[in-house]
CHARMM internal coordinates of N, CA and C (Angstrom, degrees):
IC EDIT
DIST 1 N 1 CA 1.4428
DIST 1 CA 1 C 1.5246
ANGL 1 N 1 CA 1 C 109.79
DIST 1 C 2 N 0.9329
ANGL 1 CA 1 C 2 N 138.52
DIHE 1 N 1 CA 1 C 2 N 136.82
DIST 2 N 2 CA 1.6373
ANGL 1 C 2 N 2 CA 168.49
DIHE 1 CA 1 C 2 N 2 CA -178.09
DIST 2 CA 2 C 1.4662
ANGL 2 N 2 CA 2 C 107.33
DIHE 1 C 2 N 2 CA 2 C -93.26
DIST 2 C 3 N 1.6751
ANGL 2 CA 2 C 3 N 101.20
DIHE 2 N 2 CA 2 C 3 N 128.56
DIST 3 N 3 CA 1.1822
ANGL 2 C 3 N 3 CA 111.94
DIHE 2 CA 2 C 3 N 3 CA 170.24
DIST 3 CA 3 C 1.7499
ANGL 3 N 3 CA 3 C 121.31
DIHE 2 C 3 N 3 CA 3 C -49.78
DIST 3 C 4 N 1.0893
ANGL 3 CA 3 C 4 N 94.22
DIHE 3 N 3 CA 3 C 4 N -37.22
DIST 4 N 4 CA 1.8099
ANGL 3 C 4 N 4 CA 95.56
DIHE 3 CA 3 C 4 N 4 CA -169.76
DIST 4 CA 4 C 1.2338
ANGL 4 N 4 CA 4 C 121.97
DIHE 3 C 4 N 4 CA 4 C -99.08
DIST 4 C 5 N 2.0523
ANGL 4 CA 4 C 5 N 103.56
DIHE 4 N 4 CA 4 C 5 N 14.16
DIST 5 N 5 CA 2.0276
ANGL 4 C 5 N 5 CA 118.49
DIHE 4 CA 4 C 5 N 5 CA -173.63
DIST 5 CA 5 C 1.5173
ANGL 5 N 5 CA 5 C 95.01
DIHE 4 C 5 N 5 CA 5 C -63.39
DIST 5 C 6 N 1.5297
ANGL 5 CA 5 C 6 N 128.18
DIHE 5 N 5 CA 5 C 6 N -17.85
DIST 6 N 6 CA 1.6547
ANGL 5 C 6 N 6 CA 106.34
DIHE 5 CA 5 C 6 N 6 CA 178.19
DIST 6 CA 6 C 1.4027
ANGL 6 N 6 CA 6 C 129.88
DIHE 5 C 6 N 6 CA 6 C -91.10
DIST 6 C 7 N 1.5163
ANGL 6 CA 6 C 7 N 80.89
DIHE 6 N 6 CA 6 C 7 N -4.47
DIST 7 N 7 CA 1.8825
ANGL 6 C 7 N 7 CA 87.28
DIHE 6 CA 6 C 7 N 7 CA -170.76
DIST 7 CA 7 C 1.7142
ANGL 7 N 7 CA 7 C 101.29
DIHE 6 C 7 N 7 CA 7 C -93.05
DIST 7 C 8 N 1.4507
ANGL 7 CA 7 C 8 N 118.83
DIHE 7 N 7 CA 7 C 8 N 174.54
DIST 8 N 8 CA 1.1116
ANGL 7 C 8 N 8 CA 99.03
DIHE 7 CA 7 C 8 N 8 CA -171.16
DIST 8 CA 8 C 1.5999
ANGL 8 N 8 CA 8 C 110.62
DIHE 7 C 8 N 8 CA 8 C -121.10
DIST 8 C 9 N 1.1966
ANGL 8 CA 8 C 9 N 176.13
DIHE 8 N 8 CA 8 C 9 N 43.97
DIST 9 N 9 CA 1.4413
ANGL 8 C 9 N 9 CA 147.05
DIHE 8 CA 8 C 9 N 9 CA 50.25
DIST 9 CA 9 C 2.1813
ANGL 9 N 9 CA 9 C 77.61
DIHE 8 C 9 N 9 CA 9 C -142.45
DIST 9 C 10 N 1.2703
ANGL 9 CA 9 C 10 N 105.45
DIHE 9 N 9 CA 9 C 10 N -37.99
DIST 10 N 10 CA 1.0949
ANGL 9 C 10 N 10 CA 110.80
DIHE 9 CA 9 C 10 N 10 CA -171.85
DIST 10 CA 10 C 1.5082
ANGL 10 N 10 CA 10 C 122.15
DIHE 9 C 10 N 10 CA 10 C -81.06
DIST 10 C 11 N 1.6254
ANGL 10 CA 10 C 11 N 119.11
DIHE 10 N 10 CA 10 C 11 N -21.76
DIST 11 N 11 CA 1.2061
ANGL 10 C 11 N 11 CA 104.97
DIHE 10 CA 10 C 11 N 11 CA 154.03
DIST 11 CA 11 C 1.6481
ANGL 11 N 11 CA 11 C 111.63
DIHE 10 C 11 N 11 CA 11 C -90.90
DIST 11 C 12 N 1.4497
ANGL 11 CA 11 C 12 N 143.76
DIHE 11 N 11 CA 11 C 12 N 26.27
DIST 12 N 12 CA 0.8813
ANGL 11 C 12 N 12 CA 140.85
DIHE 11 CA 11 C 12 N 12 CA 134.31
DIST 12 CA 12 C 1.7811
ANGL 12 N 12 CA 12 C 138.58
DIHE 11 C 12 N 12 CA 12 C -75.89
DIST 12 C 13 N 0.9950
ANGL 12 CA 12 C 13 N 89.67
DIHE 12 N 12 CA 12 C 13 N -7.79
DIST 13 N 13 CA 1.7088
ANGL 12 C 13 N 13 CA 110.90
DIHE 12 CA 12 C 13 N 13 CA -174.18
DIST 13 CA 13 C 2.1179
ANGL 13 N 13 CA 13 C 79.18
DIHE 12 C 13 N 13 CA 13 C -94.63
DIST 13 C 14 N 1.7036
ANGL 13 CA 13 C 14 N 108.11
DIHE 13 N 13 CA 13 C 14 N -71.01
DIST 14 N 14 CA 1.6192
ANGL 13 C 14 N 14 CA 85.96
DIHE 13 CA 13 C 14 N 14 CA -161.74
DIST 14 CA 14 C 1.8061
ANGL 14 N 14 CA 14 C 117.16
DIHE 13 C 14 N 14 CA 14 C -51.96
DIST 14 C 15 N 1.1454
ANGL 14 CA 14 C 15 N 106.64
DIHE 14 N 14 CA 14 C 15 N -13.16
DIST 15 N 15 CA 1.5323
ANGL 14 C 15 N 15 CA 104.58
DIHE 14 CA 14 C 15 N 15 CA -153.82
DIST 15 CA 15 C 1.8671
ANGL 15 N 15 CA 15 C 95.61
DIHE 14 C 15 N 15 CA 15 C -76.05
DIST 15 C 16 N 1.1738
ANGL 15 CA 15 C 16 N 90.36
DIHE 15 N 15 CA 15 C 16 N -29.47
DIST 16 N 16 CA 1.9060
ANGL 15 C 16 N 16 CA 93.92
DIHE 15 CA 15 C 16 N 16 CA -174.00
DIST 16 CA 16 C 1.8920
ANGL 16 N 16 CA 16 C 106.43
DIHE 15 C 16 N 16 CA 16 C -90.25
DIST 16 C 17 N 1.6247
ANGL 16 CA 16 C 17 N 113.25
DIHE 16 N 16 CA 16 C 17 N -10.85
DIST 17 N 17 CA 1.3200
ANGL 16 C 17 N 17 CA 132.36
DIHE 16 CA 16 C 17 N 17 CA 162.71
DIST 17 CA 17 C 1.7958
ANGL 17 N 17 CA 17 C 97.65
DIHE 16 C 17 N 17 CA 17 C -55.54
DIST 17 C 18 N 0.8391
ANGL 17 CA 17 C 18 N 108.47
DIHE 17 N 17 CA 17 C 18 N -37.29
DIST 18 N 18 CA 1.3269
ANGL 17 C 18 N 18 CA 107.91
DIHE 17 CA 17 C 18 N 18 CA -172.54
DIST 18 CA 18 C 1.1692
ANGL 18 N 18 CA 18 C 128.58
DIHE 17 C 18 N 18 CA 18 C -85.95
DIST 18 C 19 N 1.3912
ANGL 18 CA 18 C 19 N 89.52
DIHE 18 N 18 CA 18 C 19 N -46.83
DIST 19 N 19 CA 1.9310
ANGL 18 C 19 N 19 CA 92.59
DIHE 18 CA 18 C 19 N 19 CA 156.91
DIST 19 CA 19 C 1.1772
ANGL 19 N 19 CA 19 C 116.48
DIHE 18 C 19 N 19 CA 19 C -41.80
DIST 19 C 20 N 0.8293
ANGL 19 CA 19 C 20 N 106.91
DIHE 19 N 19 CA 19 C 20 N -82.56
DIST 20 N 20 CA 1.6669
ANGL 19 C 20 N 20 CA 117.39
DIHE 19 CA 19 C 20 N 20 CA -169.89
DIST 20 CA 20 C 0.9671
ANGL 20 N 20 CA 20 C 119.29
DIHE 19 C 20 N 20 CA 20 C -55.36
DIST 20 C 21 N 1.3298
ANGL 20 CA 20 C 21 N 126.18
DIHE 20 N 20 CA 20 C 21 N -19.62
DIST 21 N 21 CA 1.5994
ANGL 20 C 21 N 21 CA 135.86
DIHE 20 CA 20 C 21 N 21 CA 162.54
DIST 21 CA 21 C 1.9030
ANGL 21 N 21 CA 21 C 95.25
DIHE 20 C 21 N 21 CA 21 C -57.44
DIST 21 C 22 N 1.5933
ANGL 21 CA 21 C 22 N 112.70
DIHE 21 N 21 CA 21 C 22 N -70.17
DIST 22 N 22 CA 1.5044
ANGL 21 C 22 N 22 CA 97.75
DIHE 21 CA 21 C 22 N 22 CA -174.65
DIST 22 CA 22 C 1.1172
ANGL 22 N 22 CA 22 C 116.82
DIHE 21 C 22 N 22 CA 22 C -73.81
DIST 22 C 23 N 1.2415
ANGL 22 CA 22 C 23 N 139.68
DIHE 22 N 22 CA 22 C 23 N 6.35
DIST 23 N 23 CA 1.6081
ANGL 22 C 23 N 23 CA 132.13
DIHE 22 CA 22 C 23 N 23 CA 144.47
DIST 23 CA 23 C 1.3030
ANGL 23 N 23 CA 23 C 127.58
DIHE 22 C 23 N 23 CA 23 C -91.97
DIST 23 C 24 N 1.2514
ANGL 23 CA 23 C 24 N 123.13
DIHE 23 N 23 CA 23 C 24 N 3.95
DIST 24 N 24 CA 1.7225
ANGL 23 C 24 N 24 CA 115.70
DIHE 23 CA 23 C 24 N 24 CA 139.52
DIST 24 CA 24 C 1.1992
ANGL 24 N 24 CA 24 C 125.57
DIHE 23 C 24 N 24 CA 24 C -79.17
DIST 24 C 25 N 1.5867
ANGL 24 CA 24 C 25 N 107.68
DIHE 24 N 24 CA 24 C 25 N -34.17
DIST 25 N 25 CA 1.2515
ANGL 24 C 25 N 25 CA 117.18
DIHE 24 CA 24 C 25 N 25 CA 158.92
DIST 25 CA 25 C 1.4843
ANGL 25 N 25 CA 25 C 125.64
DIHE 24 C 25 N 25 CA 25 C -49.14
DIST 25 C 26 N 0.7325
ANGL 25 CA 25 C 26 N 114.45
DIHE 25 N 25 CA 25 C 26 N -40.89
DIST 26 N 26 CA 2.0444
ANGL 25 C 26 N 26 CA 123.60
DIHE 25 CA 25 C 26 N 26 CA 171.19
DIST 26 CA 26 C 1.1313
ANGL 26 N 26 CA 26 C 92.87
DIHE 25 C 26 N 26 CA 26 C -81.93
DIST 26 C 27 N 1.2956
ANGL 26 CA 26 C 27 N 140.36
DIHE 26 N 26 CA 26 C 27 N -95.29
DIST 27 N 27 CA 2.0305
ANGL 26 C 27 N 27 CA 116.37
DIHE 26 CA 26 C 27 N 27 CA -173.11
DIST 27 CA 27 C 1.0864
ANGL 27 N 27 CA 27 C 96.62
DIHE 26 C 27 N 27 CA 27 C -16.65
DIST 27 C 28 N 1.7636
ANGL 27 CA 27 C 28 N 137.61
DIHE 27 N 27 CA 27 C 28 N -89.51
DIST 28 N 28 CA 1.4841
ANGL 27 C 28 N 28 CA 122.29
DIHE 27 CA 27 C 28 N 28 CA -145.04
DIST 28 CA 28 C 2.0347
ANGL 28 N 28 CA 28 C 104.19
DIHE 27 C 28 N 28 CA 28 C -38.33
DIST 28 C 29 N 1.2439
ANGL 28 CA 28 C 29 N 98.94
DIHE 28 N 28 CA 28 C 29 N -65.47
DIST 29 N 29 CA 1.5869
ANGL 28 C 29 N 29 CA 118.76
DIHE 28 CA 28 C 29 N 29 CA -170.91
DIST 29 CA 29 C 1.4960
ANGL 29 N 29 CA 29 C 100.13
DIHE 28 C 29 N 29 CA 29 C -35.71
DIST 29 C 30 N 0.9603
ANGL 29 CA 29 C 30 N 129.44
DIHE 29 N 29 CA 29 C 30 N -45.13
DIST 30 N 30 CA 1.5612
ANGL 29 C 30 N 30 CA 136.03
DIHE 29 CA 29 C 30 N 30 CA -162.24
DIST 30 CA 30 C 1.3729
ANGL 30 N 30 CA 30 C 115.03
DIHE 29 C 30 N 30 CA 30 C -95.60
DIST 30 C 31 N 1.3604
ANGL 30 CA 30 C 31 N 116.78
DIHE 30 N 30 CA 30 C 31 N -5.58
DIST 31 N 31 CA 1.3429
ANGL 30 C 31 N 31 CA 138.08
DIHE 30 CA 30 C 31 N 31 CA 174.21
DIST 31 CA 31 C 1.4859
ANGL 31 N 31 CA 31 C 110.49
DIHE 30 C 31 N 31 CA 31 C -85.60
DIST 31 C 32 N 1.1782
ANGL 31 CA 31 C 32 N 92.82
DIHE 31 N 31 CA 31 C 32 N -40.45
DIST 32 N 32 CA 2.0180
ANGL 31 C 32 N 32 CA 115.67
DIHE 31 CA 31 C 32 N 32 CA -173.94
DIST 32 CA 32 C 1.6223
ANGL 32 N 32 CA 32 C 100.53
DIHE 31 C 32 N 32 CA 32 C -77.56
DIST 32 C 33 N 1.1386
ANGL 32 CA 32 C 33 N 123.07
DIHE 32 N 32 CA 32 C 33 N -45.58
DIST 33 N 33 CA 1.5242
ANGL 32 C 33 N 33 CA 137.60
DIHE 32 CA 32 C 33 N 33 CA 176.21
DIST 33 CA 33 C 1.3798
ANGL 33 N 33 CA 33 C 107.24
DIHE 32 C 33 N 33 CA 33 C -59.22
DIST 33 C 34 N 1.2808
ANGL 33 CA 33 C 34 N 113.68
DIHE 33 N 33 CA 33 C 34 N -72.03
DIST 34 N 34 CA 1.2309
ANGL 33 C 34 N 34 CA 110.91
DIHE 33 CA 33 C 34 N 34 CA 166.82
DIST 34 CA 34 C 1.1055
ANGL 34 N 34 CA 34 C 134.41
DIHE 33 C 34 N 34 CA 34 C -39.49
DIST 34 C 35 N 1.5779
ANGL 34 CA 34 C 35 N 124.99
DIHE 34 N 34 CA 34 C 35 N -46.00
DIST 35 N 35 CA 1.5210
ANGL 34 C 35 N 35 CA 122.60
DIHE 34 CA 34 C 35 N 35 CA 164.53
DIST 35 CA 35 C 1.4512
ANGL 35 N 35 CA 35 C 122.72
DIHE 34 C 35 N 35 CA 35 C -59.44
DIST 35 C 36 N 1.8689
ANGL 35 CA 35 C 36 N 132.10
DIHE 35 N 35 CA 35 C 36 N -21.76
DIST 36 N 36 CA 0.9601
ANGL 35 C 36 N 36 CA 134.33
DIHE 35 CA 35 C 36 N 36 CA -172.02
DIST 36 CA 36 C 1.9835
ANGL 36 N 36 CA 36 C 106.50
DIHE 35 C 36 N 36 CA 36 C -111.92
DIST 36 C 37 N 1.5222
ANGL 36 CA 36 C 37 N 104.29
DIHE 36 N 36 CA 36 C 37 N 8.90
DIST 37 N 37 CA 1.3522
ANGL 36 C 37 N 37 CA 100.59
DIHE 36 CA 36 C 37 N 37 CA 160.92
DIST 37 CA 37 C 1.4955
ANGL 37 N 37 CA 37 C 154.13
DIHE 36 C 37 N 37 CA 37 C -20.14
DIST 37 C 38 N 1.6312
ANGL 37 CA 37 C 38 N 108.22
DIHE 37 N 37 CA 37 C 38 N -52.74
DIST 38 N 38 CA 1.6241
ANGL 37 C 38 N 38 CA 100.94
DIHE 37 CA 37 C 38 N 38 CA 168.12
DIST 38 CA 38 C 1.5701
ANGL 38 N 38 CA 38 C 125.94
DIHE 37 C 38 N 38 CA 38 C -41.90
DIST 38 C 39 N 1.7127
ANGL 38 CA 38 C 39 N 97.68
DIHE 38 N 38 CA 38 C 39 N -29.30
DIST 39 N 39 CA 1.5167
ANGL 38 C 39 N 39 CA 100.69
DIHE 38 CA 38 C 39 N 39 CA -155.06
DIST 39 CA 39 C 1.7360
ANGL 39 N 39 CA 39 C 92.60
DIHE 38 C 39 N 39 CA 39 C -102.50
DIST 39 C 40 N 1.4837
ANGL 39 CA 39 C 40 N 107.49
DIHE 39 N 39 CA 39 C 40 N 166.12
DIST 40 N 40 CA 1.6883
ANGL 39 C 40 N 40 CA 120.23
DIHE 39 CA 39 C 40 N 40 CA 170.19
DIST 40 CA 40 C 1.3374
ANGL 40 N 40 CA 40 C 128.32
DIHE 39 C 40 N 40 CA 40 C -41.85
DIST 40 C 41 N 1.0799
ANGL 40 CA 40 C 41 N 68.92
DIHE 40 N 40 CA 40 C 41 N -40.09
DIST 41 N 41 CA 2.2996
ANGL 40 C 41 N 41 CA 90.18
DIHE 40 CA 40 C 41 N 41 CA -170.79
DIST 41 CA 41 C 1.8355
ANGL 41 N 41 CA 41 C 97.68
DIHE 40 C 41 N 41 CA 41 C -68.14
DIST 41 C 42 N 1.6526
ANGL 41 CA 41 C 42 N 112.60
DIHE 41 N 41 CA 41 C 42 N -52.77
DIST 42 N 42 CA 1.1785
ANGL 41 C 42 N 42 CA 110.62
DIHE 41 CA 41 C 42 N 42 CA 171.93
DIST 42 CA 42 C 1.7024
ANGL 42 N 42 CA 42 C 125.10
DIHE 41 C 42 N 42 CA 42 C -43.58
DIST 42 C 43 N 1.3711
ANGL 42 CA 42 C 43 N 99.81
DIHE 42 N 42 CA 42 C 43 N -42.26
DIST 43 N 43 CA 1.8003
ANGL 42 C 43 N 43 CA 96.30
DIHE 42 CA 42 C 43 N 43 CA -173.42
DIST 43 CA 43 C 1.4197
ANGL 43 N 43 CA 43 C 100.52
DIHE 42 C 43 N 43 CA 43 C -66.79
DIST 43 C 44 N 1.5289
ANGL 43 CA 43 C 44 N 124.46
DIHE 43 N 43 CA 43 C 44 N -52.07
DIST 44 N 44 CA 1.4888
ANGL 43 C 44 N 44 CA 127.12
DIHE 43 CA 43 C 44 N 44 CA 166.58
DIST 44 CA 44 C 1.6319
ANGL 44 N 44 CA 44 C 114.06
DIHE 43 C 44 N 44 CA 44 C -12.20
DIST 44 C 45 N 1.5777
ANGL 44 CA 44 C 45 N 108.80
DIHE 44 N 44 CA 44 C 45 N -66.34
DIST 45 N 45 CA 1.6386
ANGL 44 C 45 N 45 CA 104.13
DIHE 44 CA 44 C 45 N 45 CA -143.46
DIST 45 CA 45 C 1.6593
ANGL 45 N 45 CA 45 C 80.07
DIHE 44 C 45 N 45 CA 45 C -88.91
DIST 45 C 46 N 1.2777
ANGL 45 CA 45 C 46 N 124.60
DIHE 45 N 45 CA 45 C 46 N -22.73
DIST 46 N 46 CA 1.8068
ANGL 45 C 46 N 46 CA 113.51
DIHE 45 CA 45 C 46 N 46 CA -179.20
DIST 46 CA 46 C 1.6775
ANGL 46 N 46 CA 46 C 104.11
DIHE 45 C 46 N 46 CA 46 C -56.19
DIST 46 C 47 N 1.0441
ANGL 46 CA 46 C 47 N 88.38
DIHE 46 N 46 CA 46 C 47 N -41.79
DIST 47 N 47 CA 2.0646
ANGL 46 C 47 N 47 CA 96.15
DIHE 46 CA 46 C 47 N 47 CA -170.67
DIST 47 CA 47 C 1.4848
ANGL 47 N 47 CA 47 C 103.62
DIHE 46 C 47 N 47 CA 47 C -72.30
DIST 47 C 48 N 1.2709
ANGL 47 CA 47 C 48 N 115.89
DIHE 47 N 47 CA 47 C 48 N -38.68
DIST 48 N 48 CA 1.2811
ANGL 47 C 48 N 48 CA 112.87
DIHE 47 CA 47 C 48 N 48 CA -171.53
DIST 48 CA 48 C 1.7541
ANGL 48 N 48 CA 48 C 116.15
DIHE 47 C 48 N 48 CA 48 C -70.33
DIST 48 C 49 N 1.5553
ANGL 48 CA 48 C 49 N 116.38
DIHE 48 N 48 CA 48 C 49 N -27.73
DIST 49 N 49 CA 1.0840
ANGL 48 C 49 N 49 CA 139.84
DIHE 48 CA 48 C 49 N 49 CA 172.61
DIST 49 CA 49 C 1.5357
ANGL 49 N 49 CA 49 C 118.89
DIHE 48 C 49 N 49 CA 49 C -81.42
DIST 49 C 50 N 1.1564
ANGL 49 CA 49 C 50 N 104.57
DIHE 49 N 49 CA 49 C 50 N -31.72
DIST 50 N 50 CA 1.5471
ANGL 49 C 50 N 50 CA 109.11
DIHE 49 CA 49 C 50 N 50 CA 171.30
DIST 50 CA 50 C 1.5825
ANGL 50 N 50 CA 50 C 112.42
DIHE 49 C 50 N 50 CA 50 C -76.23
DIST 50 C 51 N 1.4506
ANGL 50 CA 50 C 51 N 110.10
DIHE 50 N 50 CA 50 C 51 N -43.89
DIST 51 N 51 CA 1.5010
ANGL 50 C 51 N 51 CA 112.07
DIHE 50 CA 50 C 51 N 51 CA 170.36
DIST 51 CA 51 C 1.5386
ANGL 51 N 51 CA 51 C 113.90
DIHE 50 C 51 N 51 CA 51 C -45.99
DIST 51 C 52 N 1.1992
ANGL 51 CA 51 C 52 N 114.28
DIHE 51 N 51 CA 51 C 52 N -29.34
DIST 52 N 52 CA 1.9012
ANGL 51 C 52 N 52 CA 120.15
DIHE 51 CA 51 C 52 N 52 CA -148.22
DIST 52 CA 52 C 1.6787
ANGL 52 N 52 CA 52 C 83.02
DIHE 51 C 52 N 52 CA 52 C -95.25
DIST 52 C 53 N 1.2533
ANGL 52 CA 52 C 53 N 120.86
DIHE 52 N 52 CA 52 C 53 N -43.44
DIST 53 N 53 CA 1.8101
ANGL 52 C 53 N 53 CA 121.03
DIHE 52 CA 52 C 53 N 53 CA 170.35
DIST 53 CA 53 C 1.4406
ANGL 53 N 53 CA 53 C 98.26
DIHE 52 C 53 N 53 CA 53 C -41.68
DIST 53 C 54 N 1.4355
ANGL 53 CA 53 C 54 N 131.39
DIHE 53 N 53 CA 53 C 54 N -80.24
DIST 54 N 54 CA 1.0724
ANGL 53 C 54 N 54 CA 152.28
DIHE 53 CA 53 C 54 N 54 CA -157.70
DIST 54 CA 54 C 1.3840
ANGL 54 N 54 CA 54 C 101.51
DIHE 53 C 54 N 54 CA 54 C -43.30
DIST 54 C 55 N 1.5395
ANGL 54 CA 54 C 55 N 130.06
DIHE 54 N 54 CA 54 C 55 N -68.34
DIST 55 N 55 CA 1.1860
ANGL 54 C 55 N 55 CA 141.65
DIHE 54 CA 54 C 55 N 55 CA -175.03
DIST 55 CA 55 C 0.8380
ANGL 55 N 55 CA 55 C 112.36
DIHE 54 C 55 N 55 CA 55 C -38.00
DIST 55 C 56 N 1.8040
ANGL 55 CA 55 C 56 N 110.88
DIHE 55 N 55 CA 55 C 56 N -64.86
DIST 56 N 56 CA 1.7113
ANGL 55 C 56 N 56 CA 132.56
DIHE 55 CA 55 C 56 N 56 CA 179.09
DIST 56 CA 56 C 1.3133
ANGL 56 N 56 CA 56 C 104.19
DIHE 55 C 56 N 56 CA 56 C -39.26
DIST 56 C 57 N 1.3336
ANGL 56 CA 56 C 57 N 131.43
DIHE 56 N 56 CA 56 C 57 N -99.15
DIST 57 N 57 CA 1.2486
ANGL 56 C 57 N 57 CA 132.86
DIHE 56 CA 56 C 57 N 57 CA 164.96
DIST 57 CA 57 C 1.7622
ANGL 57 N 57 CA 57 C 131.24
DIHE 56 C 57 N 57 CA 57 C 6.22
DIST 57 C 58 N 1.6957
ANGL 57 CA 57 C 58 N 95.87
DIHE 57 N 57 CA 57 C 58 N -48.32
DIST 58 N 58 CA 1.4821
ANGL 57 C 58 N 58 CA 105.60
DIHE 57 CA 57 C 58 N 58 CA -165.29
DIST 58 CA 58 C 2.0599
ANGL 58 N 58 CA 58 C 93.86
DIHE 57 C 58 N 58 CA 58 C -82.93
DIST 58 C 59 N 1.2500
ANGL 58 CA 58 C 59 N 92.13
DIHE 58 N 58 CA 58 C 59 N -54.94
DIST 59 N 59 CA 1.7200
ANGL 58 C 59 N 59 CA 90.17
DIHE 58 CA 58 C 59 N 59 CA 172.64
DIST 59 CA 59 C 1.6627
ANGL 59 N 59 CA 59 C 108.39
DIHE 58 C 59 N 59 CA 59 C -52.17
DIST 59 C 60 N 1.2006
ANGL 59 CA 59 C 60 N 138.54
DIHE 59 N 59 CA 59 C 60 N -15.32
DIST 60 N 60 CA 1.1880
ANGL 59 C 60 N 60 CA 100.03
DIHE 59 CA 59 C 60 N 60 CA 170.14
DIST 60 CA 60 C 1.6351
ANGL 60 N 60 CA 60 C 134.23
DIHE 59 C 60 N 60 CA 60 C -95.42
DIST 60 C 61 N 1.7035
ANGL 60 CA 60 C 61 N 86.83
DIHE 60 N 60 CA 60 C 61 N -0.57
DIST 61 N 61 CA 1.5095
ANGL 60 C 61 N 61 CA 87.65
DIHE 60 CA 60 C 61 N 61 CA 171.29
DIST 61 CA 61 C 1.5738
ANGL 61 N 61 CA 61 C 104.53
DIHE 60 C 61 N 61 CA 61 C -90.34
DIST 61 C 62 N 1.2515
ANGL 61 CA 61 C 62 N 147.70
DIHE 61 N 61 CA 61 C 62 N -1.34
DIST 62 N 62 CA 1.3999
ANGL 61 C 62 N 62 CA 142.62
DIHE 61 CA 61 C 62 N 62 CA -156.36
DIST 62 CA 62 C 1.6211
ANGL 62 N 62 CA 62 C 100.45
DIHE 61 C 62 N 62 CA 62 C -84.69
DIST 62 C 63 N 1.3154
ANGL 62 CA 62 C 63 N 132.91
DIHE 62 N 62 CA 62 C 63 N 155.00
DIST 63 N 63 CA 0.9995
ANGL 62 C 63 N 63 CA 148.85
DIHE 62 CA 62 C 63 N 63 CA -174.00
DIST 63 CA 63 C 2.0951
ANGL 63 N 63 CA 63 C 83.44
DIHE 62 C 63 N 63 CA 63 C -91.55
DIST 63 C 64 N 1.8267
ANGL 63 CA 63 C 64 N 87.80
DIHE 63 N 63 CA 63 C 64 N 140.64
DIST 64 N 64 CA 1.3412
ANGL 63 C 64 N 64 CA 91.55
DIHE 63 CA 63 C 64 N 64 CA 176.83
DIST 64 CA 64 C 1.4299
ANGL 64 N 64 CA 64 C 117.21
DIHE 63 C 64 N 64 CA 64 C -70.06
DIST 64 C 65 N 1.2604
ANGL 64 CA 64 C 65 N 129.55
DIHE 64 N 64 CA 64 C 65 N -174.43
DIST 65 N 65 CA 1.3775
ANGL 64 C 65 N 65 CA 114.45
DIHE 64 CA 64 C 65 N 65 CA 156.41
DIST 65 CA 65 C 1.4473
ANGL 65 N 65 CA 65 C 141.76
DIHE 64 C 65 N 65 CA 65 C -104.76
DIST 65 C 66 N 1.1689
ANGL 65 CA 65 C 66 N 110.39
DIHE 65 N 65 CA 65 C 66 N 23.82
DIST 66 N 66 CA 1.2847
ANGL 65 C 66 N 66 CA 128.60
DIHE 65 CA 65 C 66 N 66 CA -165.79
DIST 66 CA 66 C 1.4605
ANGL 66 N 66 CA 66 C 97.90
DIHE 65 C 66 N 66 CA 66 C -102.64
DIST 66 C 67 N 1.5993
ANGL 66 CA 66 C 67 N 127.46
DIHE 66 N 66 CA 66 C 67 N -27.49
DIST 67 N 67 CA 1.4651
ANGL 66 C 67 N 67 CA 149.61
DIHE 66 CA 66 C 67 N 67 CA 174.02
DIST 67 CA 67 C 1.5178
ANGL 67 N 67 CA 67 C 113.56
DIHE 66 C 67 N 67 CA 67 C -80.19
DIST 67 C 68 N 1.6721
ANGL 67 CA 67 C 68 N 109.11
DIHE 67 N 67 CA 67 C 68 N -8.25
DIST 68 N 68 CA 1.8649
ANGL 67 C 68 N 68 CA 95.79
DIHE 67 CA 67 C 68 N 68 CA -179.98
DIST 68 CA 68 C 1.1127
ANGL 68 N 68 CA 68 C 112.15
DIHE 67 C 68 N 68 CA 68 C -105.39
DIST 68 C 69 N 1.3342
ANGL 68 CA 68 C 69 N 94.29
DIHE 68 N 68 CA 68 C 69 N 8.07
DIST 69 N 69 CA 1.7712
ANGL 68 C 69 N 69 CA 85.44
DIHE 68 CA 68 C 69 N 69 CA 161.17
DIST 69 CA 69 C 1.2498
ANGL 69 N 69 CA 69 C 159.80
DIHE 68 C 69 N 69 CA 69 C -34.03
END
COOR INIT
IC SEED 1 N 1 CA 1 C
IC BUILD
């Protein structure tokens, strides 16, 4: 039996929709950071955008939760 036999093919497609939704979202963010670097505010939105990569990424390997049952 498979972690993901309860979910159904289609809430597996949105759940990784999402990922990748907040990891383009962090590239854009970290793109914007990056261009405004010298200053404080710049290191802010780089970190803040790099975190949202990180997240993205990490949620898509996580077992959903409807499966830890």
């Amino acid at each position: 039996m498979t972690d993901l036999q309860f979910l159904r093919q289609s809430e597996v497609y949105s759940l990784m929709t999402v990922s990748w939704i907040v990891t383009g979202l962090g590239i854009i963010v970290s793109l914007l950071g990056y261009y405004l670097t010298p200053s404080a505010w710049g290191y802010g939105i780089l970190g803040f955008g790099l975190a949202h990569i990180l997240l993205g990424i990490l949620d898509m390997f996580r077992a959903p939760s409807r499966s830890r049952q």
